[in-house]
MINU-479194 format. One record per residue (C-alpha): residue number from 1; residue in three letters; chain; x, y, z. Coordinates in steps of 0.5 Angstrom, whole numbers. Last residue first. Layout:
% MINU-479194
+-----+------+------+-------+-------+-------+
: pos : code : unit :    xx :    yy :    zz :
+-----+------+------+-------+-------+-------+
: NUM :  ALA :    A :     X :     Y :     Z :
...
+-----+------+------+-------+-------+-------+
***
This chain:
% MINU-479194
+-----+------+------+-------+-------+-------+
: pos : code : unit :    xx :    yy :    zz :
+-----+------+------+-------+-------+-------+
:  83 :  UNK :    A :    17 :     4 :   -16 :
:  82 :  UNK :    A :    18 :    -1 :   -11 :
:  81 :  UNK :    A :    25 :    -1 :   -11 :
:  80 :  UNK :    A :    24 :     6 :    -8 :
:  79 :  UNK :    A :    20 :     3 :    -3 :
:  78 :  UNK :    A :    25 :    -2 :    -1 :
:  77 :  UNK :    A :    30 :     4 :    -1 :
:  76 :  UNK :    A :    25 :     9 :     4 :
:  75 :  UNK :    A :    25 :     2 :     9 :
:  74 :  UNK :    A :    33 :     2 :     9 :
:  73 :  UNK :    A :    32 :     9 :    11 :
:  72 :  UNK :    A :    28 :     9 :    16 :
:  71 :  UNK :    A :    30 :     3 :    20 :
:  70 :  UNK :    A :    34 :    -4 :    18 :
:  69 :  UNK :    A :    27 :    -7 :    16 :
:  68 :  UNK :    A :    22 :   -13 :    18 :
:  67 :  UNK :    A :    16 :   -13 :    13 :
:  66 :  UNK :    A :    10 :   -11 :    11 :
:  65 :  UNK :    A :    10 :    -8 :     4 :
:  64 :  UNK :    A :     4 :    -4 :     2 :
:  63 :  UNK :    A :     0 :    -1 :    -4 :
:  62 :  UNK :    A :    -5 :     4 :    -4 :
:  61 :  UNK :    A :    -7 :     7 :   -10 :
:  60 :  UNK :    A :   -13 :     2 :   -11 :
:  59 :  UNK :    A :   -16 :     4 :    -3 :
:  58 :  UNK :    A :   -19 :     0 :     1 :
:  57 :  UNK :    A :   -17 :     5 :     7 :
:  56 :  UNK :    A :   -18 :    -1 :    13 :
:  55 :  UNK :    A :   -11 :    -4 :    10 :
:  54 :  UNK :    A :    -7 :     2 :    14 :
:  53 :  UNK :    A :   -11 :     2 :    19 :
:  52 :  UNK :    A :   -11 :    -6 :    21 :
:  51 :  UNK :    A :    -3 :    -5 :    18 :
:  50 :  UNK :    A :    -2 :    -1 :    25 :
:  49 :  UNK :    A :    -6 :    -4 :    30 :
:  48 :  UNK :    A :     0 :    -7 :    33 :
:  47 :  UNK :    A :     6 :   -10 :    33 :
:  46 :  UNK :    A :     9 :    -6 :    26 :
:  45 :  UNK :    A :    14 :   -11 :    21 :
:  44 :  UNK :    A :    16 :    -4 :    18 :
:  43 :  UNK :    A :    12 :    -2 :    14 :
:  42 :  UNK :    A :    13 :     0 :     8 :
:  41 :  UNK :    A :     6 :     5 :     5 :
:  40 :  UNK :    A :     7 :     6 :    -2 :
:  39 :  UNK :    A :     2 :    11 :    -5 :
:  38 :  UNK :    A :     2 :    11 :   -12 :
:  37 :  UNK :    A :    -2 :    18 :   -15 :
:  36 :  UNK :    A :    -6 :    20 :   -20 :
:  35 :  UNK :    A :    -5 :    29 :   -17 :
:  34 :  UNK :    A :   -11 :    31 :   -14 :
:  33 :  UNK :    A :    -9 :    31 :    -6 :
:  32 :  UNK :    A :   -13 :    28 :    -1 :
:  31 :  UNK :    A :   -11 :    21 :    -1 :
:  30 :  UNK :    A :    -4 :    23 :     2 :
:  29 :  UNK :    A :    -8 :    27 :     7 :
:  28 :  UNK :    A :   -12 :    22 :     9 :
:  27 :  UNK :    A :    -6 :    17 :     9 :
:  26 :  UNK :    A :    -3 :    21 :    14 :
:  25 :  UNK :    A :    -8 :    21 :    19 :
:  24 :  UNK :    A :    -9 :    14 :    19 :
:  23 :  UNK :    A :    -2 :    13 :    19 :
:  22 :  UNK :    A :    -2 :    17 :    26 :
:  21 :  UNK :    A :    -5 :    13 :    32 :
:  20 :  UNK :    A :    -3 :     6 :    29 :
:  19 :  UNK :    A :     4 :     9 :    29 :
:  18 :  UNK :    A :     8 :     2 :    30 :
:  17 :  UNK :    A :    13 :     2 :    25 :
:  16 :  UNK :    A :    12 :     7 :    18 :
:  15 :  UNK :    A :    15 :     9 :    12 :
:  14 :  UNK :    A :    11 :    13 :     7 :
:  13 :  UNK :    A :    13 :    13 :     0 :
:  12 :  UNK :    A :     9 :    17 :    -5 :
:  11 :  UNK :    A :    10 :    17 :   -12 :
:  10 :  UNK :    A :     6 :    22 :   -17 :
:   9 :  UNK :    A :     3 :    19 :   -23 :
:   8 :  UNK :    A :     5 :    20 :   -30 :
:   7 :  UNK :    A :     2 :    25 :   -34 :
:   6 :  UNK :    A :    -1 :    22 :   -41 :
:   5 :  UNK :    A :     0 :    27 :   -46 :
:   4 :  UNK :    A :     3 :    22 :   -51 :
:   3 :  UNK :    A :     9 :    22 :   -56 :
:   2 :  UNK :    A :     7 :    20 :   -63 :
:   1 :  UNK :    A :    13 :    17 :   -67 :
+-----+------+------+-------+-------+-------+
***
């Protein structure tokens, strides 16, 4: 049996509601580590522009979920199943 060194990606999980002022932000910083990475972004059925930033990025490690949630820790459990 050969064992490969392929490094695994990091999981990164952001729940949001409504934080179109800031998700850009966030995500820029997430993105600008050097690690391989999924970025898992739970929104949590946001009213505004939210998800138009979020999906503005056109980025491959990005992934989203958008729905309705119990609030923060139901979302970090949905992104968790994600994984």
């Amino acid at each position: 049996m050969t064992v490969q060194n392929t490094p695994l990606p990091f999981q990164v999980i952001t729940p949001v509601y409504n934080a179109e002022t800031q998700i850009a932000e966030t995500i820029e910083s997430v993105l600008k580590q050097s690690h391989l990475l999924n970025y898992w972004i739970i929104d949590g059925g946001s009213t505004d522009k939210t998800l138009e930033v979020v999906r503005s990025f056109h980025h491959p490690s990005i992934h989203v979920v958008s729905e309705k949630d119990l609030g923060l820790y139901d979302a970090l459990a949905k992104g968790l199943e994600q994984i």
